[in-house]
N, C-alpha and C positions, 0 to 999 in steps of 0.2 A: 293548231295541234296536228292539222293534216299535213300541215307545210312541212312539218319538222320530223312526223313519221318516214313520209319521203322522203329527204334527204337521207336521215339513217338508212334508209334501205337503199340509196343508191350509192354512198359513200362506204355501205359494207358489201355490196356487192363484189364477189371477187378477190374478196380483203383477206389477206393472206395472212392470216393470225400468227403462226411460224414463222415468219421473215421479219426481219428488222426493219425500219423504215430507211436508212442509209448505211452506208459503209461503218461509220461510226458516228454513235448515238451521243452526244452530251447530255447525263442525267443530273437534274439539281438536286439537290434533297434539303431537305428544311424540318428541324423536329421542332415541336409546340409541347413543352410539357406541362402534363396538367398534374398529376400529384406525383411524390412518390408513397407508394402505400409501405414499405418496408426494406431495411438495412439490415437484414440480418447478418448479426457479426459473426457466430456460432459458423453457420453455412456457405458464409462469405459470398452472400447474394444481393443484387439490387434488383428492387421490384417496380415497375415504375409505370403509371398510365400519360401515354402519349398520343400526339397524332404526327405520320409523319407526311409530310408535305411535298409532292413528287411532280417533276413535270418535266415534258423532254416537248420535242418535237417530231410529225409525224406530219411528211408535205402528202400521204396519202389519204391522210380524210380533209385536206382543204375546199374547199368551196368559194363560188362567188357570189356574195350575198344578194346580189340586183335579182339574181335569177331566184333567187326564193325569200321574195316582199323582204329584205333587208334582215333575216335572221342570222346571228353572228353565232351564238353558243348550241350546242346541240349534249344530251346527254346520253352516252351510249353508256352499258354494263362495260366493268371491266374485263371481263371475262369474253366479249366480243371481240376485242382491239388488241393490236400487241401492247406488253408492258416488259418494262426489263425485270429480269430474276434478281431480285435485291434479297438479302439473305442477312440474318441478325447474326453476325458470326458468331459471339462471344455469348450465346445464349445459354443458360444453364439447364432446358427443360428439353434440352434437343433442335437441333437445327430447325427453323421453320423461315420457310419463304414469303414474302413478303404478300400479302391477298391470295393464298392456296385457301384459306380455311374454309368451305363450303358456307359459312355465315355471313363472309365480306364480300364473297364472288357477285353479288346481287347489288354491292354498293357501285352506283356509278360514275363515270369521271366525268368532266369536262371538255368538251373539244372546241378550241375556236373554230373560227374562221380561215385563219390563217395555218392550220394545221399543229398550233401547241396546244399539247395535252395537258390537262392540272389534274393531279390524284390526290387527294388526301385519304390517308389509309390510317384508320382507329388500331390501336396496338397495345398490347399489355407485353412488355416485354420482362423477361429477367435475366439478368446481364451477370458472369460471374466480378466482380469485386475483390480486390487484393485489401486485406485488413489489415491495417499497422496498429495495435494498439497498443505499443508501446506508454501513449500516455494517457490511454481512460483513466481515468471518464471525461478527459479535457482533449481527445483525440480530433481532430480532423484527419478525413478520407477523400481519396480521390478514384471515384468510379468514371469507369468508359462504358461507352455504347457505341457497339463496333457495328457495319452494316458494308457487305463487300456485295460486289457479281460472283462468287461463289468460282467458276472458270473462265469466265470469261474476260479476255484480254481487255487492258486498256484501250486500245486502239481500237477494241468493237464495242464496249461498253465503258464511258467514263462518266463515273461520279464524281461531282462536285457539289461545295457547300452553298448554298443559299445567302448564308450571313457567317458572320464568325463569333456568334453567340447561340444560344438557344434562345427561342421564343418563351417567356414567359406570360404571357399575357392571359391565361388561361389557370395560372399555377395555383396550386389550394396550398397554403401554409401547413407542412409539415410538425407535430409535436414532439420532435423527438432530435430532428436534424434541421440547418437551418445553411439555405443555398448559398454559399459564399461568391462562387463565380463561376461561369460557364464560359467554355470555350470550344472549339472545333476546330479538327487537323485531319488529314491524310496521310496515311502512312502504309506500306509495303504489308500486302497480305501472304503474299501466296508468290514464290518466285520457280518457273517451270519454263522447259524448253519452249513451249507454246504458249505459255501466256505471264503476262506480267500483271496481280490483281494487286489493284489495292482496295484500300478499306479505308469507309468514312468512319471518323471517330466525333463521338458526340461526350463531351468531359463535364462533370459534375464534380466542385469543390465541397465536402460536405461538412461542416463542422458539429459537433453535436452539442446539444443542449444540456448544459451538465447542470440543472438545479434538481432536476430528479434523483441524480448519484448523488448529489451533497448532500440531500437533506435523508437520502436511506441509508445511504454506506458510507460517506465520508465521515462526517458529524458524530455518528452514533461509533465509527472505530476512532477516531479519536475520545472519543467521552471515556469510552471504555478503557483506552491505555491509561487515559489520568486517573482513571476509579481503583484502575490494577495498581498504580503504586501507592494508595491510599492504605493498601495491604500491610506493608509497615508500620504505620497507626496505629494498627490494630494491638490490643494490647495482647500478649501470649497469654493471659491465661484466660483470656476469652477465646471461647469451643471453637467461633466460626472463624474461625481467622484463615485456615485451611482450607474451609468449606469456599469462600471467601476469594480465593484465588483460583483454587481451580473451577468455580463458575466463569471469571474471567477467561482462561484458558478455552474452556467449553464453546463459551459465546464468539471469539474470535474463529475460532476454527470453523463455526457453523458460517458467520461470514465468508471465512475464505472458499467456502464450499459453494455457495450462494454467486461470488465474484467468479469461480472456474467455471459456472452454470455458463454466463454470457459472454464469456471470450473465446475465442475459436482454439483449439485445443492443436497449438502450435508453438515450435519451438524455434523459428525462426526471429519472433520479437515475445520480448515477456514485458506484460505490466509493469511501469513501477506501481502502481497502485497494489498489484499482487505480493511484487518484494514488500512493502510497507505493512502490507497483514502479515507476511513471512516474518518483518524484523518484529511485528505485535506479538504474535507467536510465541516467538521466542522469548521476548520479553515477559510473556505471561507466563512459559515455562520457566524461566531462570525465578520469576517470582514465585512457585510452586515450589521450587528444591531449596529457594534460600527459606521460604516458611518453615518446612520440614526442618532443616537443618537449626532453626532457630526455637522451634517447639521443642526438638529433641533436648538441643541447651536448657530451654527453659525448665524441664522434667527435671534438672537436676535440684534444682532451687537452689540454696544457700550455697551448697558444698563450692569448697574454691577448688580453682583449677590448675592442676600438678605444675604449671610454671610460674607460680606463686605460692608455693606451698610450702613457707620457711617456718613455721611453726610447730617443727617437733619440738619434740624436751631437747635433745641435743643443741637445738637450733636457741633456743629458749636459753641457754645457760651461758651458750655463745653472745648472746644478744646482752645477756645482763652483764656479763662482765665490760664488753666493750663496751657499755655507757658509763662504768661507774668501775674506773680502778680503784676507787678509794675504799670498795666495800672490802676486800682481801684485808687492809690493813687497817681497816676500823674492826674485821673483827678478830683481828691480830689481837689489838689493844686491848679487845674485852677480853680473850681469852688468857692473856696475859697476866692478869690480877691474879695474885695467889690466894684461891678460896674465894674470890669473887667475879660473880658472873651479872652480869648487866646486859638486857634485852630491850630493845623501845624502853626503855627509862623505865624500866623496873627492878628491883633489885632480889635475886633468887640466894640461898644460903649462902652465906661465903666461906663457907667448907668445902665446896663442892667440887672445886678444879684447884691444882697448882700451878705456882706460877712457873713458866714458860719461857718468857722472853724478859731477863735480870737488866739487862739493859735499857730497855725502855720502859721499867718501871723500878727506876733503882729508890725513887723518892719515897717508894713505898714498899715496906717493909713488913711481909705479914699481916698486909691489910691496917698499917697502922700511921695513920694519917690522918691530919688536923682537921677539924671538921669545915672548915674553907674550903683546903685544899681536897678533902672527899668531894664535897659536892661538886666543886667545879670539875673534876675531873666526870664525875657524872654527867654533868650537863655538854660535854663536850663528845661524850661518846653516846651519850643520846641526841644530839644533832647529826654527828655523822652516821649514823645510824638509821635516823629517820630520811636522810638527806639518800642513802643509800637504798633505803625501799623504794621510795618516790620515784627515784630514777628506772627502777625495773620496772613499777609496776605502770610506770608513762611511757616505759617501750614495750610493754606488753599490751596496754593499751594501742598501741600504735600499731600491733601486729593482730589487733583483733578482729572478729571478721566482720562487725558494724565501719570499723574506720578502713579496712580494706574494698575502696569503691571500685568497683569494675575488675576486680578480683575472682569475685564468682560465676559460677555459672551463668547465674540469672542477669546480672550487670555488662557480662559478655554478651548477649543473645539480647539484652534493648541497644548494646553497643552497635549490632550488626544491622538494625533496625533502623535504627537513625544514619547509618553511611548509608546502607543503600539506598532509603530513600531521597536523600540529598544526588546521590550518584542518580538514578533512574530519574530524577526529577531535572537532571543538567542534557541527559542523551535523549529522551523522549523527544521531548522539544527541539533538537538540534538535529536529529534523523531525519524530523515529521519537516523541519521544514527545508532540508538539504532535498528533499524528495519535492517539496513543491515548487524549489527554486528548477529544478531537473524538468517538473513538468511545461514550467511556465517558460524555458527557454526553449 
């Protein structure tokens, strides 16, 4: 112990903390990550607990180990010895320099023998993050962790990477986000008459865990479109039918409220997942106006609807003649008889009318004809006669408002009922999964 306090005291003696150890330092740098504690989308911040792994060389604290019993390692404070200004560029809580914090100054480094220094420096950093989330909840992100000399020139201070990965070997599994791959570059920070900086980039692939989003938001807004076109179903003159939709409406909206809550409030990428509650939305509202629209029909009940509506008397006279030209001149023939009138085969005084039409009843003379020939003449104007009711009263039948289907009001309004849910039952499903084809590509 005495051996190694002396050394430190002779190896700092003199030790110029301000000066570099050469013209130009070659610094490695190495990160070790151990979790990340947070991805905020909202704030577009990554949160991450690391150690980063620093080591250069410094031929002014070497030593010859023969002269002190064969000791090779010595542990000086960092705050005794020069270290390079290593700087988290891209930090979101304010620049901070890399062991300034009066909590790590007390941590110490390493020094060979042969004058390499090894630093490992404990870090919580929080790095800003560019969020695409075009396709949450099934998004992957790519966060950097940027780390420059702040001004200082390449050629007085160069950083370079350790490995061309990140050290995992310490990492705590993540619940939320899961490490796809890690990588490391160098790239142009700072370009100035005087110095050329670059900056080490430390790259994190992050994909996210989406069973949490299916089983709260996905699942539950799909359930919800398939319940909304069940609306339909509903019979009109059940109360809720109304009540019934616009809870669907209600409940989607409160979603999409809940979904703007975690996405970062940007118009450079929009969710499809957001569009997908926007076309729900809508969907719930078009359900909303077509119920309205179909109650109101319904209030009318029976009543038919003016482009159906051929059953005046006018309409009615028209319609019996045109089934049944025979009736004009069946009741031609009864009126014809002179003093005898003939109704559905009954026979009223026959004094009561003259005859009319000599020609078509020349055989009969004053109503005086054989009793053969009366009857049958009876029986023949009572067939066309009854033949001639029959015929009106089967197209007036025809025009009644039991055999007019889907004439009414009411018949109109279960008509609009069954299209559109046939229609919402064909787009639902063909939206829902043109948007997961979109995500999955």
């Amino acid at each position: 112990m005495e051996n190694e306090t002396a050394l430190l005291r002779k190896v700092l003696t003199d030790y110029a903390i301000g000066v570099r150890p050469s013209k130009q330092v070659n610094v490695t740098c190495n990160m070790r990550l151990e979790n990340i504690l947070k991805l905020d989308i909202v704030e577009q911040t990554l949160s991450v607990m690391a150690t980063l792994f620093v080591t250069w060389k410094d031929n002014r604290l070497s030593w010859n180990p023969g002269k002190w019993k064969g000791l090779s390692v010595i542990y000086p404070r960092n705050i005794d010895i020069w270290k390079p200004v290593i700087v988290h560029a891209n930090s979101a809580v304010g620049i901070s320099v890399l062991g300034d914090d009066s909590s790590k100054m007390s941590i110490p480094v390493a020094v060979a023998l042969s004058g390499d220094v090894f630093w490992l420096a404990p870090v919580y950093l929080v790095s800003f993050c560019t969020i695409d989330v075009s396709n949450f909840p099934f998004d992957t992100q790519t966060c950097d962790i940027e780390f420059s000399t702040l001004m200082l020139d390449e050629n007085v201070v160069s950083l370079r990477h350790f490995r061309e990965d990140i050290a995992m070997d310490e990492f705590t599994e993540n619940g939320e986000f899961v490490i796809e791959s890690t990588t490391t570059l160098k790239k142009d920070k700072l370009q100035l008459r005087t110095a050329n900086v670059k900056a080490l980039v430390f790259r994190l692939v992050l994909r996210r865990r989406a069973m949490y989003h299916i089983v709260n938001l996905v699942i539950p807004v799909a359930l919800l479109q398939a319940l909304g076109v069940l609306a339909f179903k509903i019979p009109a003159s059940c109360g809720e039918k109304l009540t019934f939709s616009l809870t669907m409406l209600l409940t989607v909206t409160v979603l999409m409220t809940m979904v703007s809550a975690i996405i970062p409030t940007t118009s450079l990428q929009v969710s499809i997942f957001s569009i997908y509650l926007l076309c729900g939305a809508v969907a719930s509202a078009l359900e909303v106006v077509i119920t309205v629209v179909v109650l109101y029909l319904h209030s009318h009940g029976d009543k038919q609807l003016p482009a159906f509506a051929c059953f005046s008397k006018q309409s009615k006279v028209m319609c019996s003649t045109s089934i049944s030209p025979s009736l004009d001149n069946t009741c031609t023939t009864v009126e014809s008889l002179d003093g005898c009138e003939f109704l559905m085969g009954q026979h009223i005084n026959p004094s009561s009318k003259s005859l009319k039409n000599t020609e078509d009843t020349k055989s009969l003379n004053d109503c005086e004809m054989t009793g053969n020939l009366k009857d049958k003449t009876i029986l023949i104007i009572n067939e066309n006669v009854i033949s001639c009711s029959n015929n009106v009263n089967n197209k007036q039948n025809e025009f009644s408002p039991k055999s007019r289907t889907g004439r009414t009001y009411e018949e109109f309004a279960k008509n609009i009922d069954n299209v559109c849910f046939i229609l919402f039952m064909i787009v639902l499903p063909c939206y829902s999964f043109a948007c997961l084809f979109i995500v999955v590509l």
